[in-house]
Structures are given as C-alpha cells and as structure tokens.
Backbone as CSV, one residue per row, in Angstrom:
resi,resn,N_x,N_y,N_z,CA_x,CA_y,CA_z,C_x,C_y,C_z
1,UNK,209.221,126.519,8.911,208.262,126.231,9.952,208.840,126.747,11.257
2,UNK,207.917,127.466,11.879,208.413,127.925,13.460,207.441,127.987,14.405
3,UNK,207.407,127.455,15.652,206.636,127.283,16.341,206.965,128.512,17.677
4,UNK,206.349,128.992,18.486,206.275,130.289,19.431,205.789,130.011,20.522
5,UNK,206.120,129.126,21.362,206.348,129.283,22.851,207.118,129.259,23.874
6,UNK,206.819,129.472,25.095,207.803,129.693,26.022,208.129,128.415,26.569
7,UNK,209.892,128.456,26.166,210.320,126.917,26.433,210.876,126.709,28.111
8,UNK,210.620,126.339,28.837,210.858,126.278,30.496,212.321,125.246,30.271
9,UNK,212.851,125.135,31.723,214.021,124.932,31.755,214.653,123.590,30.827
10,UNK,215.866,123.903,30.741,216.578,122.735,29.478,216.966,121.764,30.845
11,UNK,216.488,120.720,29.846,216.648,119.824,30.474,217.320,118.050,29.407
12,UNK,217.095,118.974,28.242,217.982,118.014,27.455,219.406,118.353,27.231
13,UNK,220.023,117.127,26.713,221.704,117.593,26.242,221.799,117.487,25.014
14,UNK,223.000,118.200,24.299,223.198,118.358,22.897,222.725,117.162,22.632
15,UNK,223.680,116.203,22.875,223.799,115.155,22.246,222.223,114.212,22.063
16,UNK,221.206,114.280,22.749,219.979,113.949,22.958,218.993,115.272,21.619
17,UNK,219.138,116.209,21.306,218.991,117.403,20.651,218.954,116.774,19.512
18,UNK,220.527,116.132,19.204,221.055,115.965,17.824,220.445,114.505,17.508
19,UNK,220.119,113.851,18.360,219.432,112.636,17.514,218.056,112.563,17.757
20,UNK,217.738,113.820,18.158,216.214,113.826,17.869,215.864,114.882,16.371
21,UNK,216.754,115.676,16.533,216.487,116.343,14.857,217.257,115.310,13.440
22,UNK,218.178,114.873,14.250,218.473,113.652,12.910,217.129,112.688,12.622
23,UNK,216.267,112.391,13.970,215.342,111.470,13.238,214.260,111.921,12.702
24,UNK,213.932,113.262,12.792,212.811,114.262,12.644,212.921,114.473,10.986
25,UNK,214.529,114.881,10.718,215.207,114.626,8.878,214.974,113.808,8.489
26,UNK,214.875,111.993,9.004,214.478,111.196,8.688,213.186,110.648,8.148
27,UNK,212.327,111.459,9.017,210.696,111.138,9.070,210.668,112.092,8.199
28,UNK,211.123,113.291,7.883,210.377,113.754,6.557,211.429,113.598,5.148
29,UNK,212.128,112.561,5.492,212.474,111.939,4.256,213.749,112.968,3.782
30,UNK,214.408,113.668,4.542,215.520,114.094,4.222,216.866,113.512,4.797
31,UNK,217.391,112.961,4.443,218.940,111.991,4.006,219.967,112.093,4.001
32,UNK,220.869,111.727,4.489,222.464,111.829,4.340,223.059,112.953,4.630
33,UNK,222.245,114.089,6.226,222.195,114.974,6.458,224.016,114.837,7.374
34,UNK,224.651,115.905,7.572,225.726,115.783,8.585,225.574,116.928,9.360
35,UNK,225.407,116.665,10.992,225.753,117.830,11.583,226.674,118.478,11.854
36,UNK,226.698,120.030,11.796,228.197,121.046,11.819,227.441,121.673,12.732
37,UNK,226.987,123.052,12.494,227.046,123.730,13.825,226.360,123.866,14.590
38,UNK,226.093,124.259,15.527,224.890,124.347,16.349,224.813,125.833,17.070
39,UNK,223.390,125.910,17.708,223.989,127.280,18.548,222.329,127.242,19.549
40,UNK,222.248,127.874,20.587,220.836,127.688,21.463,220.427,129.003,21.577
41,UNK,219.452,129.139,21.339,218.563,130.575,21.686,217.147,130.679,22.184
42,UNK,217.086,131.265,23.388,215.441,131.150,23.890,215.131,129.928,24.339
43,UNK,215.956,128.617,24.391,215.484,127.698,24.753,214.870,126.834,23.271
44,UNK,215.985,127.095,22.792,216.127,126.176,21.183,217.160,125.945,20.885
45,UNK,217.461,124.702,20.126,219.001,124.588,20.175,218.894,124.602,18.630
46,UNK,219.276,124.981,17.582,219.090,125.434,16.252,220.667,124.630,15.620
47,UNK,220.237,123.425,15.218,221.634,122.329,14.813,221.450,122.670,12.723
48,UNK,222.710,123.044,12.473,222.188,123.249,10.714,223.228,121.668,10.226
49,UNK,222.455,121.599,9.507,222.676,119.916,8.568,223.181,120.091,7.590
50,UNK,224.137,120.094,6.792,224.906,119.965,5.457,224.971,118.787,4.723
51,UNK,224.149,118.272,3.683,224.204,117.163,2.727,225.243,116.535,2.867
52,UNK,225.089,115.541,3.066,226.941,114.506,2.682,226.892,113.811,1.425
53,UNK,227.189,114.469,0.581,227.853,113.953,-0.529,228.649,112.595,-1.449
54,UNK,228.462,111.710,-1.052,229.899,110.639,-0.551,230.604,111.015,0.986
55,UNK,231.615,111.680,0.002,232.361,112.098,1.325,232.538,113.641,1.156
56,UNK,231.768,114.324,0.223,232.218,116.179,0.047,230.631,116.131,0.979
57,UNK,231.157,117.321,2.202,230.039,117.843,2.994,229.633,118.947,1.899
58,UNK,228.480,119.299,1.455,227.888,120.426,1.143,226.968,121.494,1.746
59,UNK,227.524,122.283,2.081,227.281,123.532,2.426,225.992,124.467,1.911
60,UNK,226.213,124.204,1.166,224.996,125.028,0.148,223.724,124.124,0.121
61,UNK,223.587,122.799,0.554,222.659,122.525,1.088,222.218,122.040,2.290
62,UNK,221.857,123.311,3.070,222.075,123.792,4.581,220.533,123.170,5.046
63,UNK,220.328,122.586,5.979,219.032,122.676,6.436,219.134,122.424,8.493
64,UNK,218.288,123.821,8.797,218.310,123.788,10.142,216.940,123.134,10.528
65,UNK,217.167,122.958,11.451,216.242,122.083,12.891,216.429,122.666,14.066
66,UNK,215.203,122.948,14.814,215.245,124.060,16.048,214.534,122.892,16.819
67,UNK,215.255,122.365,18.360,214.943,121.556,18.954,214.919,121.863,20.423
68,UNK,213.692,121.934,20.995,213.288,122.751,22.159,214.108,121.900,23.354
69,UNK,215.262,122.997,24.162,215.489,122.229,25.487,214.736,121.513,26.083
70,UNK,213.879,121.931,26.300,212.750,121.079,27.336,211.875,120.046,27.404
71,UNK,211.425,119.817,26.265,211.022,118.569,25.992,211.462,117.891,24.993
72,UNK,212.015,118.675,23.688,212.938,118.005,22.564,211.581,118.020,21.219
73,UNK,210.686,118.802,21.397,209.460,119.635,20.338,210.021,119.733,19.497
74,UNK,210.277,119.737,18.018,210.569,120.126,17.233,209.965,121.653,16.826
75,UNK,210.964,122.788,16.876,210.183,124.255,17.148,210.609,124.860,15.759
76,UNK,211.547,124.509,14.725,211.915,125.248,13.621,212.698,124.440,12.580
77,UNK,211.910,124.597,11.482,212.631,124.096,10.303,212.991,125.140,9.197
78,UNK,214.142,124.914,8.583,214.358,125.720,8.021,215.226,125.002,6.558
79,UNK,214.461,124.944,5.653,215.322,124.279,4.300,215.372,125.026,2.956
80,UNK,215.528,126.525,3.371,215.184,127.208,2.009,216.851,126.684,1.144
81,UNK,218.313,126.645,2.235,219.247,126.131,1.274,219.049,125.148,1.006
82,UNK,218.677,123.663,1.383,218.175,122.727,0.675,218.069,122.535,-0.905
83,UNK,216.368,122.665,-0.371,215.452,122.897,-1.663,215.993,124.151,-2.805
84,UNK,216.533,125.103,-2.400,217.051,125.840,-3.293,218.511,125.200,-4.185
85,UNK,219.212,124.219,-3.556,220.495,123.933,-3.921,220.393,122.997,-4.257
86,UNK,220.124,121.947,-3.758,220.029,120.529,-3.787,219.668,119.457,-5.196
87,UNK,220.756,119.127,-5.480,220.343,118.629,-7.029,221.782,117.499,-6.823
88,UNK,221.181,116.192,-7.828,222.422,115.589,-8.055,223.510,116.133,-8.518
89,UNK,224.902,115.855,-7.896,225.780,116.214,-8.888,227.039,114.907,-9.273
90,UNK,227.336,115.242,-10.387,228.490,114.685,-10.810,229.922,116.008,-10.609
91,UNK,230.695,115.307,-9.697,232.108,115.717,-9.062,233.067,115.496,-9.836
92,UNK,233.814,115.986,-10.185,234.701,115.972,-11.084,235.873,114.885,-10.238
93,UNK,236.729,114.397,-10.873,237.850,113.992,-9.547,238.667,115.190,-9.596
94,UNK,239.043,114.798,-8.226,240.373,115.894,-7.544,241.665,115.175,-7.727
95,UNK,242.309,116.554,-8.863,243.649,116.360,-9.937,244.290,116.764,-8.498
96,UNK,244.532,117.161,-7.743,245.248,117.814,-6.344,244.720,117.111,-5.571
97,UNK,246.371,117.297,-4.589,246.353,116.064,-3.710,246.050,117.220,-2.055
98,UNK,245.708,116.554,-0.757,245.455,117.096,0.107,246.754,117.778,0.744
99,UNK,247.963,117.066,0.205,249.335,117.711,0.542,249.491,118.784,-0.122
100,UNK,249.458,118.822,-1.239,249.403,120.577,-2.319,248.740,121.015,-1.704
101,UNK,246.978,121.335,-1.235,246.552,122.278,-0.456,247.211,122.491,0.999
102,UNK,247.395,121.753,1.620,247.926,122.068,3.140,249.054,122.919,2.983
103,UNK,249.579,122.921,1.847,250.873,123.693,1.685,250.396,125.061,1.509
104,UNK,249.371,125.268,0.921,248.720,126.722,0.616,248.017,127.304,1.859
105,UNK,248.050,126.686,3.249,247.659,127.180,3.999,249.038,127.469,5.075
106,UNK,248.857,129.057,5.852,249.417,129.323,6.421,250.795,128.991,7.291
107,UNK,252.044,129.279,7.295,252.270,128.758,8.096,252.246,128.836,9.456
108,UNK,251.264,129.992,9.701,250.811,130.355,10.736,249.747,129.661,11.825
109,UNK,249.417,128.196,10.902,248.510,127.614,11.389,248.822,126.437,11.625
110,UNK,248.385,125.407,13.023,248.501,124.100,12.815,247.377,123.431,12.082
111,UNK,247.545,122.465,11.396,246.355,121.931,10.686,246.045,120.271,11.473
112,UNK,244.940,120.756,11.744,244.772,119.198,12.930,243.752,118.122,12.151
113,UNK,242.862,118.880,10.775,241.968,117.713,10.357,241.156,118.274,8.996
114,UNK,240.992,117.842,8.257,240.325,118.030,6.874,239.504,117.842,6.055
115,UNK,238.573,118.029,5.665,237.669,117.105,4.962,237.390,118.113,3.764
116,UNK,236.454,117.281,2.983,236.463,117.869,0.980,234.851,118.410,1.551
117,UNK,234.476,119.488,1.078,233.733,120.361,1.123,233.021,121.480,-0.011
118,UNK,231.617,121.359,0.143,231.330,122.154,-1.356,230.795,123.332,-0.302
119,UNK,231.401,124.886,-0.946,230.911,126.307,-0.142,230.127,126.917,-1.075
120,UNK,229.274,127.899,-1.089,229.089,128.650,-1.505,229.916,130.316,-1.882
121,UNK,229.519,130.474,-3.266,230.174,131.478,-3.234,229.683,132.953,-2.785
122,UNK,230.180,134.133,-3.070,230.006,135.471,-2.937,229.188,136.020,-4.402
123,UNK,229.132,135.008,-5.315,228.271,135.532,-6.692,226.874,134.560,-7.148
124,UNK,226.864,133.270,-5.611,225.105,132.657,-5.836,225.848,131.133,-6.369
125,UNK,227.375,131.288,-6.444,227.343,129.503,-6.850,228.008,128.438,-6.070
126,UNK,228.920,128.144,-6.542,229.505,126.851,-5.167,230.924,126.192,-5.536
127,UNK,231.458,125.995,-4.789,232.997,125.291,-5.356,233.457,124.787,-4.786
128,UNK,234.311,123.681,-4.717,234.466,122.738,-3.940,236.078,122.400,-3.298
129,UNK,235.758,122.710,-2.045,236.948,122.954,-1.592,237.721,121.893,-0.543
130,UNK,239.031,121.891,0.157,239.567,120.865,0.862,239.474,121.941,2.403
131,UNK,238.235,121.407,3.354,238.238,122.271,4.625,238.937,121.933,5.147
132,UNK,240.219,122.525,5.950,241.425,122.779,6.873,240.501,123.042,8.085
133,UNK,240.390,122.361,9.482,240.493,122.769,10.891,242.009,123.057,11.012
134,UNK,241.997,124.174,11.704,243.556,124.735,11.836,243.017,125.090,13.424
135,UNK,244.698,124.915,14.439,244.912,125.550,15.750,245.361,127.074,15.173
136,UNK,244.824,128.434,15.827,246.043,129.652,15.245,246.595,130.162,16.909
137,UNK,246.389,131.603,16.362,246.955,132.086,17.692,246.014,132.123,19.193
138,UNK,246.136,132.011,20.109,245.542,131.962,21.061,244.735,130.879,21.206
139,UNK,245.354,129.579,20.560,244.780,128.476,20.342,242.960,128.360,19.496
140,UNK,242.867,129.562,19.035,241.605,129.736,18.011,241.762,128.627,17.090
141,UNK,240.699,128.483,16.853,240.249,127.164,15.696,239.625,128.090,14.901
142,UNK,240.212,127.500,13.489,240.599,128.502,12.427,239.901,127.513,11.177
143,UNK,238.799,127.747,9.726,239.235,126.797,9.142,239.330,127.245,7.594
144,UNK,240.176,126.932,7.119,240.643,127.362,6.014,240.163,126.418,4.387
145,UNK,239.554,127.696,3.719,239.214,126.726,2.436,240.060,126.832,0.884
146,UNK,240.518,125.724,0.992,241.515,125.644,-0.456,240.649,124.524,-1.681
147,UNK,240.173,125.585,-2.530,239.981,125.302,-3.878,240.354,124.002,-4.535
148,UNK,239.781,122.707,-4.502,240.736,121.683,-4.996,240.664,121.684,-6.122
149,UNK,240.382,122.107,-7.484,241.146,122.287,-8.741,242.424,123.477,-8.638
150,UNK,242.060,124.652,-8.546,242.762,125.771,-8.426,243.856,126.044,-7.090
151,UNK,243.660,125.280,-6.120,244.694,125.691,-5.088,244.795,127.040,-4.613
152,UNK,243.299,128.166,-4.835,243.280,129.173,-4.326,242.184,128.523,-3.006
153,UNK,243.148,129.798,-2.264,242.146,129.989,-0.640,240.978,130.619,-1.231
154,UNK,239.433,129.807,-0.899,238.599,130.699,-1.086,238.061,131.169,0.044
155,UNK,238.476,130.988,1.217,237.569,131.401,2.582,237.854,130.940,3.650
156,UNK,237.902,132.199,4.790,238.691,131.561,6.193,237.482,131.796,7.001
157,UNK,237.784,131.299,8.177,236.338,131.346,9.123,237.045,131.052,10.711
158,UNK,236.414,131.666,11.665,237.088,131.750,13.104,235.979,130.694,13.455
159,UNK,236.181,129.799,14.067,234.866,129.206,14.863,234.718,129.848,16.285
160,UNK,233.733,129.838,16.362,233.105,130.668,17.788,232.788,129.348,18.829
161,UNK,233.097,129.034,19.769,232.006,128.033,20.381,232.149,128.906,21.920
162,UNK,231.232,128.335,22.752,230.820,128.761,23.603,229.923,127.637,23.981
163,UNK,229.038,127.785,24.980,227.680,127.135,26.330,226.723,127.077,25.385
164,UNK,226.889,128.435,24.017,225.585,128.072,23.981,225.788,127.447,22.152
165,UNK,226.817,126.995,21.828,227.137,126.350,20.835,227.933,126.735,19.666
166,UNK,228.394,126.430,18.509,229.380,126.146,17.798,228.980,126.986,16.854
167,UNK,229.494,128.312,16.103,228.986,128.932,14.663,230.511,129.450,14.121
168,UNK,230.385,129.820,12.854,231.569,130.547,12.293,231.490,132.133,12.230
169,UNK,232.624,132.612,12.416,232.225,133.672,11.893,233.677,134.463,10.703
C-alpha cells in the first residue's frame, strides 16, 4: 500500500513515528513486531519491523510502515517479507554458547551487544544466527553474523545512520 502526496514540514519525532506505526501493526493484527531500522524520504519515515520470535529477531519476516512527518498518515505498507516468510517455527536449541561465537568474530572488533537472529540467505532460505553489534575502525558500528550451529560467519554489515535514519549496508 502507498499513498502519494506532498508531505509539508516534519513536525513529528522518531520516537512519536515509531509508536504510531507500532499501533497501526496492531490494528491490522500484526504482532510481536520489533523495530530495527529506519530511514526518512520525501517526508516519510519508512521504520522496517522484524518478527520477534521469543527472543530470535527474524529478519526474513520484514514488514515496513511509511509514516508521514507531518501529521503521522500512515503513507506505506509493505509486507511482501512477511506474508512470504512467516510461518511457525520450531528452533532447534543452540548446542553453542554466545562465548564460542564471539570468539569467531574479529579481533579487530569491539563487541558491545548481541542478540540471536534469523537472516536470510543468498539461495531464498534462512539461518539462524548470534548478531554481534561491534565498535571497528573509525568507531563504525559493525554487525557481525555467526551461525549458531556451525560457528561460520555468515554476514557482515556497516550500519549507516545519519538525520535521516539507521540502514545497513
């Protein structure tokens, strides 16, 4: 869903943004959403929602919300990862501990915070990993994904933030 007009000056704050698209998930009955990134364009602030799991954030079921500076309109929905991903699952337990992965990450990095995380892969599926926030060089925030059966890195990511909000790249 996307709506097309010209949004006049912002006059809301993130934080006012984010609990108006959390209750907007609510009213149409979508659940146990967590916000990660955000980013503003045109006078939309575009917040994407990742399933919470228990406690594994999932990734692969992504759903954005486009929330107009100016009055707080709801201007864009977007749940094709959702509805495409979204299915119960049964989690295996994690035979690896969060100390074995931290060890597989850099020592090039400080590691300041972590959480269990399901990504998508590069071949359409998903795996579930232990996300590393890392400090690196030039004080970049870094976050690193270690495989919790396998203890392989499957994926690093620079976070970008800026004025006009938070994405990876």
């Amino acid at each position: 869903m996307r709506k097309n007009r010209t949004v006049n000056d912002s006059k809301l704050a993130y934080d006012e943004m984010l609990e108006i698209a959390q209750d907007y998930l609510q009213d149409i009955k979508i659940n146990n959403m967590k916000a990660t990134y955000y980013y503003t364009d045109n006078g939309v602030c575009v917040i994407n929602f990742a399933y919470l799991d228990g406690k594994t954030i999932c990734y692969t079921d992504l759903v954005k919300v486009g929330v107009a500076t100016d009055t707080g309109e709801i201007m864009f929905l977007e749940t094709t990862g959702y509805l495409t991903n979204h299915t119960t699952r049964a989690f295996h337990s994690i035979e690896t501990t969060v100390e074995q992965a931290k060890q597989k990450v850099s020592s090039d990095l400080e590691i300041i915070g972590y959480s269990i995380t399901l990504i998508p892969t590069d071949t359409g599926g998903e795996v579930r990993c232990y996300e590393f926030l890392c400090h690196g060089e030039e004080n970049r925030e870094i976050l690193v994904y270690i495989n919790v059966q396998s203890l392989e890195e499957e994926q690093i990511y620079i976070l970008l933030k800026n004025d006009g909000g938070i994405l990876v790249k």
